[in-house]
ROPATI-302757 format. One record per residue (C-alpha): y, z, x. Coordinates in steps of 0.001 Angstrom, whole numbers, plus 524288, in hexadecimal, padded with zeros to 5 digits. Layout:
% residues N
    py    pz    px
     Y     Z     X
...
END
This chain:
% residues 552
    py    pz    px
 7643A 6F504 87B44
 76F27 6FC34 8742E
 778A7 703CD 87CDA
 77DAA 710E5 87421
 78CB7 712D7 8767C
 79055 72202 876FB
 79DB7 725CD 86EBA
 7A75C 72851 87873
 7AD05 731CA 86F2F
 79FF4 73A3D 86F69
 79762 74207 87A0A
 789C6 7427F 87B69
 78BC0 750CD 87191
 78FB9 746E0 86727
 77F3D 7467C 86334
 77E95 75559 865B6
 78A05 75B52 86059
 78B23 75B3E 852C6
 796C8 7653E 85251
 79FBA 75AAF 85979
 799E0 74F4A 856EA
 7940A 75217 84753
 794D8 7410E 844A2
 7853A 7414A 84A12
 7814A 74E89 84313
 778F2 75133 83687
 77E90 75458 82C00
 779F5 76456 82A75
 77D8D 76415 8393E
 78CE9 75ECB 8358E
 78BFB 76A0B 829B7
 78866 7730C 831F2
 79308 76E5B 83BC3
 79E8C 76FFD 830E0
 79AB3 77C34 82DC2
 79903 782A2 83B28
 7A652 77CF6 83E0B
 7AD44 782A7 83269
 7A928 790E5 8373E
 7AE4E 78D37 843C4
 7B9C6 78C6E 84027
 7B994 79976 8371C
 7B5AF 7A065 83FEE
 7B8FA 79ADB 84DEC
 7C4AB 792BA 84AF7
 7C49A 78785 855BF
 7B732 7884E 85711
 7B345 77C7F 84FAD
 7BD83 77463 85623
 7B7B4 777B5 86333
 7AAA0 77387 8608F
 7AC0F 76774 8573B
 7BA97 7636D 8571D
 7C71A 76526 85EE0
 7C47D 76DA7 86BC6
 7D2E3 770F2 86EB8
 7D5AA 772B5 861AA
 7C923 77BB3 86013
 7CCE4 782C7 86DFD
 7DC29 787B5 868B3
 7D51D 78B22 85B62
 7CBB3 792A3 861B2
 7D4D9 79A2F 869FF
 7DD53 79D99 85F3E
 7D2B3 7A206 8587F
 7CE22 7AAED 864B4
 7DA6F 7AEEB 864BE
 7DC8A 7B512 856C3
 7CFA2 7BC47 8579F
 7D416 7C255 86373
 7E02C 7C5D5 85C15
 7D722 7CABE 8509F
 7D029 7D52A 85ACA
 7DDB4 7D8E6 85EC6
 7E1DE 7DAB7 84FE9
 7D5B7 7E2F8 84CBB
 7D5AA 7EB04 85A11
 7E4CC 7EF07 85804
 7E0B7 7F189 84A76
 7D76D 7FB7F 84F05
 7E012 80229 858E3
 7ED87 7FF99 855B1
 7ED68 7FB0E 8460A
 7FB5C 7FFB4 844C1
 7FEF3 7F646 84F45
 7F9A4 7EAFC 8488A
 7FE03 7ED4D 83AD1
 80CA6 7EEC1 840B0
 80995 7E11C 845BB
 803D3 7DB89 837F7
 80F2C 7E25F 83092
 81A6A 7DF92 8394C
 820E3 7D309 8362B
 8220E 7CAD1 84319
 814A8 7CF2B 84465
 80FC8 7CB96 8378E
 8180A 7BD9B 8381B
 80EC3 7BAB9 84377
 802D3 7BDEB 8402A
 806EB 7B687 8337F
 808EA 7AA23 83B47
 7FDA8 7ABD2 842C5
 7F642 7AC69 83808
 7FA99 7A015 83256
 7F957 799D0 83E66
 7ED42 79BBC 83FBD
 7E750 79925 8311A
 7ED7E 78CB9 832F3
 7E677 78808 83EEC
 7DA90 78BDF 838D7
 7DB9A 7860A 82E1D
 7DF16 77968 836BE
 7D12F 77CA0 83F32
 7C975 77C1F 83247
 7D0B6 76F08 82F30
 7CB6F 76A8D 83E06
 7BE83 76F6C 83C6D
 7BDBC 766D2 82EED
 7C07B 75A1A 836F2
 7B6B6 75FC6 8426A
 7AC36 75FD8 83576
 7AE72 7523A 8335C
 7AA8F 7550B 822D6
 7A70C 744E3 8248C
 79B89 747DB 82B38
 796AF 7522E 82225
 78CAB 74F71 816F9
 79497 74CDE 809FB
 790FD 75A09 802D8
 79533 7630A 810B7
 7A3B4 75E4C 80F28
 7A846 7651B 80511
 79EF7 770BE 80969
 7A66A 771C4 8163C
 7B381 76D8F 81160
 7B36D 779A3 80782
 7ADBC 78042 812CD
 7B83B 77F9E 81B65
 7C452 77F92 8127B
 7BD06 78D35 80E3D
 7BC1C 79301 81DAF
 7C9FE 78DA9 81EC2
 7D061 794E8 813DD
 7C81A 7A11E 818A7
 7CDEB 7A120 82857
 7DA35 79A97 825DC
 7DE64 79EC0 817FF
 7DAFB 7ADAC 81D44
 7E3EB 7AC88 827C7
 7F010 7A69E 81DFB
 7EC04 7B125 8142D
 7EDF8 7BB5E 82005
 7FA5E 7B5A4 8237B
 7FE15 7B4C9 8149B
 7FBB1 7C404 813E6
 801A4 7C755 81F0B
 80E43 7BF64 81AE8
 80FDC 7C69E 80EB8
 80CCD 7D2E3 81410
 81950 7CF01 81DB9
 82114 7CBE3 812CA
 81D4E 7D74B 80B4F
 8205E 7E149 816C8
 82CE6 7DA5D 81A00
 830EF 7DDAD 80A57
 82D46 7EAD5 80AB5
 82F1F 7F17B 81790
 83B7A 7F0DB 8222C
 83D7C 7EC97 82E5F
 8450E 7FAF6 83292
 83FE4 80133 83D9A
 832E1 8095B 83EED
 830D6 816C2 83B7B
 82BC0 82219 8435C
 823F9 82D06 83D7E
 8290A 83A87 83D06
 820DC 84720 84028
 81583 83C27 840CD
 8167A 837C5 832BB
 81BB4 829A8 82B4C
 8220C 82FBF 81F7B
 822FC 823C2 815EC
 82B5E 8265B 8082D
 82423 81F84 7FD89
 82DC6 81C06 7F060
 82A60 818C0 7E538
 83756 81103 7DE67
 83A39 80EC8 7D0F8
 845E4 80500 7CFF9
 849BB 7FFEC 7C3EF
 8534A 7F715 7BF07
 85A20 80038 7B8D3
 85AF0 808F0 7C648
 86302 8072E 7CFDA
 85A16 8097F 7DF45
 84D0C 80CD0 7DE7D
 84893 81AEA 7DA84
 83C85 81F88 7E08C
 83269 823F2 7D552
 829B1 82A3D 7E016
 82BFB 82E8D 7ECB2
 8203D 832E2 7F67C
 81EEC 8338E 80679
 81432 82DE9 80B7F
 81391 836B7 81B5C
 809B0 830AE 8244C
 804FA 835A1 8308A
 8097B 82B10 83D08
 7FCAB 82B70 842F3
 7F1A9 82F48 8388B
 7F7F1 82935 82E65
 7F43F 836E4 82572
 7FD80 836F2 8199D
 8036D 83E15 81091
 80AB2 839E1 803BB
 81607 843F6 7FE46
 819C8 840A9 7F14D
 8291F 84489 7ED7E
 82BAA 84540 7DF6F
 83667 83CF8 7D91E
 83D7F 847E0 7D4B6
 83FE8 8507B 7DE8F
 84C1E 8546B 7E013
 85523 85AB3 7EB0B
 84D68 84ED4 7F58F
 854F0 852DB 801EC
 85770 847D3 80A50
 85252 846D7 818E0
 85CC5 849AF 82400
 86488 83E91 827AE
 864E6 83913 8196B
 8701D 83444 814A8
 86F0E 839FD 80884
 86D8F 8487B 80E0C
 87CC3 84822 80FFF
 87E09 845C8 802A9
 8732C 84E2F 7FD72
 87102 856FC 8092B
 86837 861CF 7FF3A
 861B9 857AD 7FB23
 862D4 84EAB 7EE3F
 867F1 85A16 7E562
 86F29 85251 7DB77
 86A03 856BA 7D0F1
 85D60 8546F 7C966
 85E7F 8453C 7C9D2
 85D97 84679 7D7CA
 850FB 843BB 7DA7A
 84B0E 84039 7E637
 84830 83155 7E0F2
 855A1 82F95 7DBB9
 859E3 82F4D 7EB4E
 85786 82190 7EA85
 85F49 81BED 7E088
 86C13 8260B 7E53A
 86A7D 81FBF 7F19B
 86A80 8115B 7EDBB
 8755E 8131C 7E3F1
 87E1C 81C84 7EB3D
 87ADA 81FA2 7FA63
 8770F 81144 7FED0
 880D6 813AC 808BE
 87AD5 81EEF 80EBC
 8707B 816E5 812CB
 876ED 80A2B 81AC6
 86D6F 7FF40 81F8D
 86049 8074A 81730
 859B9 7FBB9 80EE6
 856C4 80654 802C0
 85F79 812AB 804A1
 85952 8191B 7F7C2
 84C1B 81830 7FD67
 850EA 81C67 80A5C
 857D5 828BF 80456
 84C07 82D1F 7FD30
 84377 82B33 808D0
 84EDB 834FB 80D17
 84D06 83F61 8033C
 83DD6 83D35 8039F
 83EB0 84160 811DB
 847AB 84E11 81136
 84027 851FF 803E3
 832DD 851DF 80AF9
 8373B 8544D 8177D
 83269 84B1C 82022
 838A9 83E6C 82533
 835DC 83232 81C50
 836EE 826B6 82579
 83463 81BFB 81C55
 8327F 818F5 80D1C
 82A36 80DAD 805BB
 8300C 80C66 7F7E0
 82733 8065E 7EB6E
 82F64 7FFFB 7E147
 826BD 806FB 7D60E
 82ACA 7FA7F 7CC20
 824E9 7F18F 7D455
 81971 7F972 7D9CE
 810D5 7F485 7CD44
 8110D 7E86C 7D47C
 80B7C 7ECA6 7E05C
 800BB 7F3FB 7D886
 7FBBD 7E742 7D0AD
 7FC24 7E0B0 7DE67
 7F3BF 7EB91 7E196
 7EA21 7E863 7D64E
 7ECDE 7F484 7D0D2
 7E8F5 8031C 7D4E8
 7DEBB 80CF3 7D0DE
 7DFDC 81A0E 7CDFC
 7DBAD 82566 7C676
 7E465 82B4E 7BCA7
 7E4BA 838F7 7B9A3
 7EBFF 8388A 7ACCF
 7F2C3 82F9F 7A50E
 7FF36 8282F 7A900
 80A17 8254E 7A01D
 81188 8156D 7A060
 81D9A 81B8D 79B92
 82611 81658 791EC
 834E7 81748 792BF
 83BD7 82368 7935B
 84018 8288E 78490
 843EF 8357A 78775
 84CA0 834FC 79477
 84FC4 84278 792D0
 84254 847FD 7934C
 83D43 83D99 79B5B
 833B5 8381B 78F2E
 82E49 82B14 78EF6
 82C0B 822A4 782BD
 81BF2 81DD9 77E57
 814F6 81C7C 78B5A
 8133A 80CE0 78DAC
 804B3 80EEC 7926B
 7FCDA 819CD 79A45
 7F4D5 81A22 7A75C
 7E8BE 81F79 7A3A2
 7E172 82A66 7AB35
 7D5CC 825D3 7B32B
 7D281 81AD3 7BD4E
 7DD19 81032 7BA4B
 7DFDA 80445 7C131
 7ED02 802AA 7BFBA
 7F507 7F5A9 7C1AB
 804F0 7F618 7C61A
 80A51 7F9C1 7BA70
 80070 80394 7B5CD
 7FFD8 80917 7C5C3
 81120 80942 7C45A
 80FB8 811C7 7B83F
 805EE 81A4A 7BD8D
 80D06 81E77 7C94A
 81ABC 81F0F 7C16D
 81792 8264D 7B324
 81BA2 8346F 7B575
 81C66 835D2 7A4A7
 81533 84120 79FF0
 8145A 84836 7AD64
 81C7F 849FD 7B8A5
 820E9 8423F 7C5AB
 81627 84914 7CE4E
 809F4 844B9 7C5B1
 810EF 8375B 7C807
 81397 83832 7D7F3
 80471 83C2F 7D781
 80082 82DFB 7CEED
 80A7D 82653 7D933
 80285 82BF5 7E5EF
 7F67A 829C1 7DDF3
 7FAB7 819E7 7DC0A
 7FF7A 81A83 7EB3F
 7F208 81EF8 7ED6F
 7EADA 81427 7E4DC
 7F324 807B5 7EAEA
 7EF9B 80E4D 7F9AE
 7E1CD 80E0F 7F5B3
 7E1AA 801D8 7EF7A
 7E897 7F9F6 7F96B
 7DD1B 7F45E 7FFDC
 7DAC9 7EAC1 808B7
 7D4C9 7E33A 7FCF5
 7E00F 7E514 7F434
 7E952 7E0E4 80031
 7E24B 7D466 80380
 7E0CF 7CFD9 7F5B2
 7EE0E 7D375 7F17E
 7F5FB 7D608 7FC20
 7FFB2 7CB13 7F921
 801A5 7D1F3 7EC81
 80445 7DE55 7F1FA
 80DD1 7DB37 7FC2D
 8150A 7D273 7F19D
 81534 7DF49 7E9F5
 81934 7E8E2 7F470
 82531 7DFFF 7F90F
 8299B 7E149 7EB1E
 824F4 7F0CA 7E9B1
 827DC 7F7D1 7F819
 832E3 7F97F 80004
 8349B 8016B 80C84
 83CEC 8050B 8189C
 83047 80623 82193
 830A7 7FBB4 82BCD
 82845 7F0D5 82C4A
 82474 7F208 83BD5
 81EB1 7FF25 837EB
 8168B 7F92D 82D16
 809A9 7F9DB 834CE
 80A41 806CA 839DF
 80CA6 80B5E 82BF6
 801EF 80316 82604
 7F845 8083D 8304D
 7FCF9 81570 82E05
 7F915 812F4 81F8A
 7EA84 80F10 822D1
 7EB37 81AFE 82A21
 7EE94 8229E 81D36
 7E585 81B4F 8134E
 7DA28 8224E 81761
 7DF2E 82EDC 818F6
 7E229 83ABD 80D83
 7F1EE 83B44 80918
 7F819 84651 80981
 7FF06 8498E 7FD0B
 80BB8 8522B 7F880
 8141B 85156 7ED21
 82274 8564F 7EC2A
 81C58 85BCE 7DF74
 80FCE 85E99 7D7AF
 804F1 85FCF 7DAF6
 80A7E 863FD 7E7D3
 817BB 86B1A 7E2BF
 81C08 86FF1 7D3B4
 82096 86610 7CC4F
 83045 86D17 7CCB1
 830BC 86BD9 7DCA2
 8361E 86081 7DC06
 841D5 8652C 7D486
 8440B 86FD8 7DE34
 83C23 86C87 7E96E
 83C57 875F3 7F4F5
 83C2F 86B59 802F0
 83899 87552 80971
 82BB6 8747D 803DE
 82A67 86708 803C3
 82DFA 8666F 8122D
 82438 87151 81460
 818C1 869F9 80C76
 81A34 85BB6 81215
 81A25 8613C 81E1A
 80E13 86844 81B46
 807D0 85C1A 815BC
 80C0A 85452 8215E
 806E1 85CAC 82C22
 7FB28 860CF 82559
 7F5C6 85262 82740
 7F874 85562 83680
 7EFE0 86193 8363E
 7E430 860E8 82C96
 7E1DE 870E1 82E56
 7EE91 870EF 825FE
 7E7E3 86CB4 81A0D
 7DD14 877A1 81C4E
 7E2C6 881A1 81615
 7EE01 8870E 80DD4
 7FCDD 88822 812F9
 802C6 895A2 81135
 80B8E 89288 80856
 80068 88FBA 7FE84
 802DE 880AD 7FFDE
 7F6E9 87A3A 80387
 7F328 86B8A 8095F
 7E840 865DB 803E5
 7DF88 856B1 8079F
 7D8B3 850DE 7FE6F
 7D23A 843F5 801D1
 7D65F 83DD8 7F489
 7E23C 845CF 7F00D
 7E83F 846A2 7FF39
 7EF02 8522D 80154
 7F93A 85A24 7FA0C
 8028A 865F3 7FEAB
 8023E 870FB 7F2F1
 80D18 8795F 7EF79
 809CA 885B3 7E982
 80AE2 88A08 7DD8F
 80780 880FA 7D11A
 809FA 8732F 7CE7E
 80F0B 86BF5 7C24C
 80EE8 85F62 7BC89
 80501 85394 7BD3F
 7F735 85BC4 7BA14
 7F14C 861C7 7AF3D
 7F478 86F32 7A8CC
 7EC5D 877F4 7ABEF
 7E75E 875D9 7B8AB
 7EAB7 87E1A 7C522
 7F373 876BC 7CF9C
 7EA10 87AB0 7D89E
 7DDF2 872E5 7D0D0
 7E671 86814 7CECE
 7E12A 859E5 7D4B6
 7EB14 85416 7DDCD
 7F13A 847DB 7D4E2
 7EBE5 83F31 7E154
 7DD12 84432 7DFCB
 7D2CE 83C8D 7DAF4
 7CDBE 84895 7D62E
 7D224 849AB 7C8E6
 7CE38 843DC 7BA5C
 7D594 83BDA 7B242
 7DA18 84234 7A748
 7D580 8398C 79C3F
 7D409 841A3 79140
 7DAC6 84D59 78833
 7D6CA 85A91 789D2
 7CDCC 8596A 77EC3
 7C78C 84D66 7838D
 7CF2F 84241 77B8C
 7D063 836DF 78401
 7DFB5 83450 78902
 7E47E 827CF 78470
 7F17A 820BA 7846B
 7EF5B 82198 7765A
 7EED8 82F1F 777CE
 7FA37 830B2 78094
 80304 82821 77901
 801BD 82E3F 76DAA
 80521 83BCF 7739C
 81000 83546 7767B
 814DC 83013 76B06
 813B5 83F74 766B0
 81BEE 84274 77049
 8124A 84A09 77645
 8166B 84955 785A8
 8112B 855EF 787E4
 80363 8520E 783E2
 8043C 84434 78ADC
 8084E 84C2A 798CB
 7FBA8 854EE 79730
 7F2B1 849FF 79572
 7F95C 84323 7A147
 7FB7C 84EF6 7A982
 7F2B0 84835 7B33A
 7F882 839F2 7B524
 7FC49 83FA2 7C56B
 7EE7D 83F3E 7C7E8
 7EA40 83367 7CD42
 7E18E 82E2D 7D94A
 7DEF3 8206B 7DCAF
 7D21F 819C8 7DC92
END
């Protein structure tokens, strides 16, 4: 009689359990084994271990793992009742650093569970066409949990990197009469200018708690800017910047960096400080902080972008180099922006938002807030996840501001606040002002009307009906609002047409002008040769709409 020896290695399970013990299974049964561990450890990391390989092992896994979901409820219940709190957190940069290390951390020990759970499969065992099957298998599930994880580390590095570039590490700001007043700058440096010189100048005000906005557009040209109390360059100019007619308000910039640095001990960019300066006692209100575009390198951050979409009211001139500095005149036009839906690329989206030729600076402040507009509404969370490393690359080398980093999050949630609200709109010029205001320009007024279009966001049954002094405030869900001056407006529209039937340049509510009055199509062809006529008269009435714009 034969006496049957039991492994001293096994337990009476070894016959029965065919997750620890697979050496006695079937083959489907081992298949089936290799696949329900691979989703174990997707999806319960330490799971697998615990049931078919190392216990302790599978017990700290498991906790971790216990642990970060707990974490993840945490995440998602702050971000539903405090989501400024936690994008301070993401954005700050001890915070970030951590959750950056984390995040590693933890893509690597999944990556080594996944490894474990491919010895705990014991491929040996498994028919000869399964092991590549489950090999692919798994190297597949671990590039999808662990890769994710480095990728969201990756991001979150570059987005560190990229804030660290851009904004300071000064101290936070506080909001005055309830409102973040942010100077937005357009620069155009050069290498044969010495500082930068702002080619567009606008205020973005938002509300501190709603996060309602407003953006007030100041023309490059305006002259006289009186500078806020307690600038340095009031003593110096203390009724305003009254030098003469190459004072403008943009040229505060470069007079700062080439003769009043000292003014301005321990300021990173005193030029952009001193126009943030003269923005503020122009409009004013208290500017607490600017973000300045270098406007040569913003084509960058546009093709990063993919491009934006808009729709053109009229045709925009690539200008050629100045041959007539006395009159302003450019030579043959090196291409045109036509009228219509475009999709424009860097380049094309740089000259669109800089041509003022053939018209005047306001029809071009309208086609800047217009591109604004089309990168806001573009920026989605598509566009960020696909090309986000392209974009921050781009901004680093594009933006620069004095707003502190700690802040960040409160500013970026203020911003989701904003993007699905109307803007508020006013122009230190047409359509909201005559095109000469800005020559003269009475701050009185402009005191009295960004005031207006502040508060009015604060009490709706301001917008209800006209102000005495036959100014009026007027929401539109697609054109935002605009404060009116009386009496008529010149410049960027058509002849002929009342300022009160005008379109706002912002509205979607207007046609592209595509054709001559008596019907012949508009060309470059055409345009060109007007020019080469010398015909600038004719070109500016065909193009007499290029401020129109809206973005798609």
């Amino acid at each position: 009689m034969t006496t049957m020896h039991k492994n001293p290695n096994q337990s009476g399970a070894a016959l029965t359990d065919p997750v620890r013990y697979p050496a006695g299974a079937s083959a489907p049964v081992r298949t089936k084994r290799a696949f329900v561990l691979v989703l174990l450890t997707l999806f319960i990391p330490g799971s697998a271990q615990i049931v078919a390989g190392d216990r302790k092992l599978g017990r700290v896994a498991l906790r971790i793992t216990l642990t970060v979901w707990a974490l993840a409820l945490l995440t998602l219940l702050i971000a539903l009742v405090n989501r400024s709190m936690l994008l301070s957190i993401v954005t700050h940069p001890v915070g970030s650093l951590f959750i950056i290390v984390v995040l590693i951390a933890l893509a690597l020990g999944w990556a080594y569970l996944f490894l474990n759970t491919l010895r705990i499969i014991r491929p040996n065992l498994l028919a000869p066409g399964m092991r590549p099957i489950i090999a692919v298998v798994l190297a597949m599930t671990t590039v999808l949990a662990s890769g994710s994880l480095g990728y969201l580390a990756y991001v979150l590095n570059v987005s560190r990197n990229a804030i660290g570039s851009i904004f300071n590490a000064g101290p936070a700001i506080d909001p005055v009469d309830g409102r973040y007043n942010f100077l937005m700058m357009g620069g155009d440096a050069g290498d044969d200018r010495t500082g930068r010189r702002p080619d567009s100048l606008s205020v973005i005000s938002v509300d501190a708690k709603t996060g309602e906005s407003a953006i007030i557009s100041v023309p490059r040209n305006l002259q006289n800017a009186q500078f806020s109390e307690g600038s340095p360059m009031r003593k110096i100019y203390p009724d305003g910047y009254n030098c003469g007619d190459e004072c403008l308000i943009n040229a505060v910039n470069t007079e700062v960096t080439n003769n009043h640095k000292d003014l301005y001990p321990g300021v990173a960019d005193p030029g952009a400080q001193a126009t943030l300066e003269a923005v503020s006692g122009t409009l004013g209100i208290t500017v607490q902080a600017y973000v300045l575009v270098d406007m040569d390198g913003f084509a960058k951050l546009i093709d990063a972008m993919g491009g934006i979409r808009i729709k053109a009211g009229g045709w925009v001139p690539i200008s050629g180099p100045v041959t007539d500095e006395a009159h302003g005149i450019h030579g043959m036009p090196d291409g045109w922006i036509p009228a219509g839906d475009q999709h424009l690329d860097g380049f094309h989206a740089l000259w669109y938002g800089r041509s003022r030729e053939f018209v005047d600076d306001y029809a071009r402040i309208a086609r800047q807030q217009c591109v604004q507009q089309a990168m806001l509404k573009q920026l989605d969370p598509g566009t960020l996840l696909t090309k986000f490393e392209d974009i921050a690359n781009a901004g680093t080398k594009v933006v620069e501001s004095n707003i502190s980093s700690a802040q960040l999050g409160s500013f970026v949630d203020l911003a989701l606040k904003s993007k699905s609200q109307p803007v508020k709109r006013l122009t230190i010029g047409p359509p909201d002002f005559d095109a000469s205001f800005s020559t003269v320009p009475d701050f009185d007024l402009i005191h009295s009307k960004v005031k207006e279009l502040l508060t009015s966001q604060d009490s709706p049954k301001a917008q209800d009906s006209p102000k005495a002094d036959d100014s009026m405030v007027s929401n539109d869900a697609n054109a935002g609002s605009h404060v009116v001056a009386a009496g008529p407006v010149q410049g960027s529209f058509p002849a002929g047409i009342p300022a009160g039937q005008q379109p706002s340049p912002s509205s979607s509510d207007f046609t592209p002008v595509t054709t001559t009055p008596d019907g012949t199509p508009i060309t470059e062809e055409l345009l060109n040769g007007l020019k080469a006529q010398g015909d600038e008269q004719g070109i500016r009435d065909l193009v007499a709409t290029n401020g129109q714009c809206a973005p798609l």
